[in-house]
Each structure stands twice: as structure tokens, then as C-alpha cells.
C-alpha positions in Angstrom: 49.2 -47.2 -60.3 46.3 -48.7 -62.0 47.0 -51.9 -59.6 46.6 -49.2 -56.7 43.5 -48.1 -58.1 41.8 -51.3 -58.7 42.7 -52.9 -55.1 41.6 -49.5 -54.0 38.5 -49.5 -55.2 37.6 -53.6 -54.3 38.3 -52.6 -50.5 35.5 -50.0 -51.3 33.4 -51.7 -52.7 33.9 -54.4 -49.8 33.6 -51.3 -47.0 30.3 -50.1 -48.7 28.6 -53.6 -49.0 29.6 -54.5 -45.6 28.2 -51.2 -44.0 25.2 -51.6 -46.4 24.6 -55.9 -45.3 25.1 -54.0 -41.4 22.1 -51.6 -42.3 20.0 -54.0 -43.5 20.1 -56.8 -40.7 19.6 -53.7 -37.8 16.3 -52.7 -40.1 15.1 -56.3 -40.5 15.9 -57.2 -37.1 14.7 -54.8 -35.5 11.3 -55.4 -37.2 11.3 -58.5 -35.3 9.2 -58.5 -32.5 10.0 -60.3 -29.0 7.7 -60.6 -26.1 5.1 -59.4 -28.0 2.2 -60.9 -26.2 2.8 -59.0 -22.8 0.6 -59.6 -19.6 -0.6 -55.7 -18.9 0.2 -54.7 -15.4 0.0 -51.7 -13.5 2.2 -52.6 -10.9 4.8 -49.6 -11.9 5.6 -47.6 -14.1 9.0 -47.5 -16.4 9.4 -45.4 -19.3 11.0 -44.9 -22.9 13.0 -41.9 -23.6 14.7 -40.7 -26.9 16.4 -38.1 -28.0 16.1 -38.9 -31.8 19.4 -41.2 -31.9 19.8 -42.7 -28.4 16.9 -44.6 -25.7 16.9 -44.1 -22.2 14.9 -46.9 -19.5 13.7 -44.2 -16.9 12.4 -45.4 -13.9 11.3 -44.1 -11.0 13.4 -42.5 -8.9 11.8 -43.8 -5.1 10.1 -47.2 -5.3 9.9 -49.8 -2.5 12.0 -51.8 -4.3 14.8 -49.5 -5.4 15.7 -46.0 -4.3 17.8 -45.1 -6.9 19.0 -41.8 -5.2 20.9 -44.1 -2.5 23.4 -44.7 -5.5 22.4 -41.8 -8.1 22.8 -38.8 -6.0 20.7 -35.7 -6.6 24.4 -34.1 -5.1 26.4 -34.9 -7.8 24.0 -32.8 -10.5 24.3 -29.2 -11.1 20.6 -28.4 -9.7 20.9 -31.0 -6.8 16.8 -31.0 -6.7 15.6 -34.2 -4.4 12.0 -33.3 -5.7 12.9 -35.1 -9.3 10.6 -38.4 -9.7 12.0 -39.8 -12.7 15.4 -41.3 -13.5 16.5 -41.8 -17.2 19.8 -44.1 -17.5 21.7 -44.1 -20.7 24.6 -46.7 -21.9 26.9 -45.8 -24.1 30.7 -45.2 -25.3 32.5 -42.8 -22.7 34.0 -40.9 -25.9 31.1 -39.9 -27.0 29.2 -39.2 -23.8 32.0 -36.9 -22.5 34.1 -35.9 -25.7 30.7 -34.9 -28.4 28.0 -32.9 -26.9 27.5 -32.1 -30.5 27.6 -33.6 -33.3 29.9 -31.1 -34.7 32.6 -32.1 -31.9 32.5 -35.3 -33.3 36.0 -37.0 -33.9 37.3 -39.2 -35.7 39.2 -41.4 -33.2 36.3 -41.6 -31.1 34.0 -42.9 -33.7 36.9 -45.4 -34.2 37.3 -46.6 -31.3 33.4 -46.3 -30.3 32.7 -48.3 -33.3 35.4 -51.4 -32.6 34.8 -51.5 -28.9 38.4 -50.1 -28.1 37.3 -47.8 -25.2 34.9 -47.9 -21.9 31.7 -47.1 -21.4 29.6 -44.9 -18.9 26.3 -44.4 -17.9 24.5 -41.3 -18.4 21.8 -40.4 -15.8 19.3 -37.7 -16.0 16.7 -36.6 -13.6 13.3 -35.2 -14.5 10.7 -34.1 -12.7 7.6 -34.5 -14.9 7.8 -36.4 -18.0 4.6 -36.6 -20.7 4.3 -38.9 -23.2 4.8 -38.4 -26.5 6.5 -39.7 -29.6 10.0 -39.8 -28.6 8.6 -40.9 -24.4 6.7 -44.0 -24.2 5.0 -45.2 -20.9 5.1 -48.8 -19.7 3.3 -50.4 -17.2 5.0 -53.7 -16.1 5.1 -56.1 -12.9 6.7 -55.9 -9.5 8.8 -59.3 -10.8 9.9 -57.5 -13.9 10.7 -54.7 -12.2 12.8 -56.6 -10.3 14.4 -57.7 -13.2 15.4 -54.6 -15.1 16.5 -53.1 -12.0 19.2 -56.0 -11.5 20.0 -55.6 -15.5 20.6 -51.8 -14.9 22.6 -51.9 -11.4 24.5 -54.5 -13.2 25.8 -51.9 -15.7 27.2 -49.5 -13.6 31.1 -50.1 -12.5 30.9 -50.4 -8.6 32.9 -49.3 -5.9 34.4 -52.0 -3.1 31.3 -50.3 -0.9 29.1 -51.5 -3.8 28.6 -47.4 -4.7 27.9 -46.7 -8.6 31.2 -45.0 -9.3 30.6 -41.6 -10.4 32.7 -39.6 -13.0 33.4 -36.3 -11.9 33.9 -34.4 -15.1 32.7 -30.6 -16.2 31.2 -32.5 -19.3 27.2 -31.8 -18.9 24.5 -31.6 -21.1 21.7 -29.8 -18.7 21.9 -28.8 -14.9 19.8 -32.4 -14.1 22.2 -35.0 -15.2 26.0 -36.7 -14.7 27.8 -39.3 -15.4 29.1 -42.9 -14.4 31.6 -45.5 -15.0 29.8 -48.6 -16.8 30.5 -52.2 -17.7 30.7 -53.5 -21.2 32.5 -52.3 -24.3 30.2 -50.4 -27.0 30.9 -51.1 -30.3 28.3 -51.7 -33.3 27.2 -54.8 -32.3 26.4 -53.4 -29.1 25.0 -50.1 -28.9 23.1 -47.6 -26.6 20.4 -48.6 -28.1 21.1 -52.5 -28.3 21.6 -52.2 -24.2 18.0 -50.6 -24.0 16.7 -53.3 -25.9 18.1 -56.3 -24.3 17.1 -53.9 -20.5 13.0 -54.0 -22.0 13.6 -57.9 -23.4 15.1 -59.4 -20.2 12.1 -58.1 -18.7 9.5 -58.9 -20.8 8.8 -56.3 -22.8 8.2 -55.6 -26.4 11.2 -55.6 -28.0 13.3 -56.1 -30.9 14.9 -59.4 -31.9 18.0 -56.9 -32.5 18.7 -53.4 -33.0 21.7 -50.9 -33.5 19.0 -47.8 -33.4 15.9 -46.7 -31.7 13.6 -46.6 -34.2 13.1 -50.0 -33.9 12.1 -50.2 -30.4 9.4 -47.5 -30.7 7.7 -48.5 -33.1 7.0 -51.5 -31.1 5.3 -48.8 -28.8 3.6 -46.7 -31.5 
């Protein structure tokens, strides 16, 4: 028993100083600033969206470049409103996104699996008609080119039909009468979060960002 104990008790204290050495590269990493000379431009206009855990890239919804409601439909929302301007994209584990609209609904096997990269991901899109800026919604202003760029970076995350159509979930699971879901590429796990994927969408094109981060407080306080 006492062997039982002791072996119990190494594995942890091995758990808590891994999850602890985890903690502490996503804070210092995170502190880590990349592209953090930035060219201003006022070409368009993208912006950061939290809800206190997870970032969303929002674009707009009509550009010349990209009409995102060609793929994104207004249709396959509750409100089906073609009057929204802004699009807010989220990546993340598909358990969680459709399984834990609370917290409390949290379980166990999808924190699991979420956490090793052992299910599929989806894509979360909201619509919004205004948006203001505040502490948890940042406004960029960023080039045509690097528009260019995340666009790519974010069409490239959505699983795609053989007509090259975003493939849409169809699922009752909804957090407001604006948003739904779709399949994504990628595995989540916690070397690659929701967050990590809206960092790497702002680094690729040129904005500030974080070397690396599992959470979002990171990223805004690159835009304090």
C-alpha cells in the first residue's frame, strides 16, 4: 500500500509540475511580442473579439476582396439578417463548441479529448451588426495585401465541400439567433488552441502578436 501511495503521489507531483512548466511558457510566451513594429494602414478594417476565454478575427462581412456571405450564409442563422456588417470566426474543438454552452455542461471526456487533440474541430461564426470597441473588441487597421493574407489563412480553416462550399453543421446547438457553426481543419489540443489559431491568423499577417499563446490575454494586451 505504502508503494501505491508513494508512486501515487510522484505521478502527482509529475502532473502538477508539468501543468505548472505549461502555465508558465503560455505566460512568458505570450509576453513575447512579434511584428511589433507595424506599418499603420487604413486600408480595412479587421477586428479582435473576446469573450473572456476565447478570440475571434472579425472581418467584414462585404469587401471587394471577399464576400464572406457567398460561403457564410446569413440563411443558415436563426435571424437570417443580410443587413449584418461584421463577421466574427472562431476555431476551436467541436466538443466544446457544440457539447458546453456552459461551463457547467462541461465534461470530462470532452476536456480529454479536446486537450490531446483526439476529436475535430469547427468553426464558429457570428454575425454582428455594429460592433464598438472596447476592452474585450480591439480595432485594426491593416493593408489590402494583409488582408489578403488572413483571408487565405481563415478560408483555409474551414473543411470544404467538392463545390469548394464551407461545409456547414446543421445542429440545434446555438449560442444567440446570429451565429452557426462549421466543419474545420486541424486538431485542437493545448498546443494548439482557439486562441493559438487567432494568433498565428494576426501573425501571418503582420500584426502584433504573440510569439505563443494558449489564452487571450496575451494577444490584447498587445492591443491595450
Amino acid at each position: 500500500m505504502k508503494k501505491i501511495l508513494k508512486y501515487l503521489l510522484r505521478l502527482t507531483l509529475i502532473i502538477t509540475g508539468l501543468f505548472a512548466f505549461y502555465l508558465l511558457s503560455a505566460f512568458c510566451l505570450s509576453r513575447i511580442t512579434v511584428n511589433r513594429d507595424v506599418k499603420a494602414s487604413d486600408d480595412v478594417t479587421i477586428y479582435i473579439k473576446t469573450n473572456g476565454v476565447h478570440a475571434d478575427l472579425v472581418v467584414p462581412v462585404k469587401h471587394p476582396q471577399m464576400d464572406w456571405s457567398t460561403q457564410v450564409k446569413f440563411s443558415n442563422t436563426v435571424l437570417n439578417d443580410s443587413t449584418m456588417k461584421w463577421l466574427a470566426l472562431g476555431w476551436g474543438d467541436k466538443g466544446f463548441y457544440l457539447q458546453t454552452p456552459t461551463w457547467a455542461d462541461l465534461k470530462f471526456s470532452v476536456a480529454f479529448k479536446a486537450a490531446f487533440g483526439l476529436s475535430t474541430t469547427a468553426i464558429h461564426a457570428t454575425f454582428y451588426k455594429n460592433l464598438t470597441e472596447s476592452k474585450s473588441c480591439k480595432k485594426i487597421n491593416i493593408s489590402e495585401e494583409q488582408y489578403q493574407v488572413l483571408t487565405k489563412y481563415l478560408l483555409d480553416s474551414f473543411q470544404k465541400d467538392s463545390t469548394g462550399q464551407v461545409k456547414f453543421i446543421n445542429t440545434t446547438a446555438k449560442y444567440n439567433n446570429r451565429d452557426a457553426f462549421y466543419e474545420a481543419n486541424g486538431k485542437y489540443s493545448l498546443f494548439k488552441t482557439c486562441n493559438t489559431w487567432a494568433n498565428t491568423g494576426l501573425k501571418i499577417s503582420g500584426q502584433k502578436s504573440c510569439f505563443w499563446t494558449a489564452f487571450d490575454t496575451g494577444i490584447f494586451l498587445k492591443y491595450k
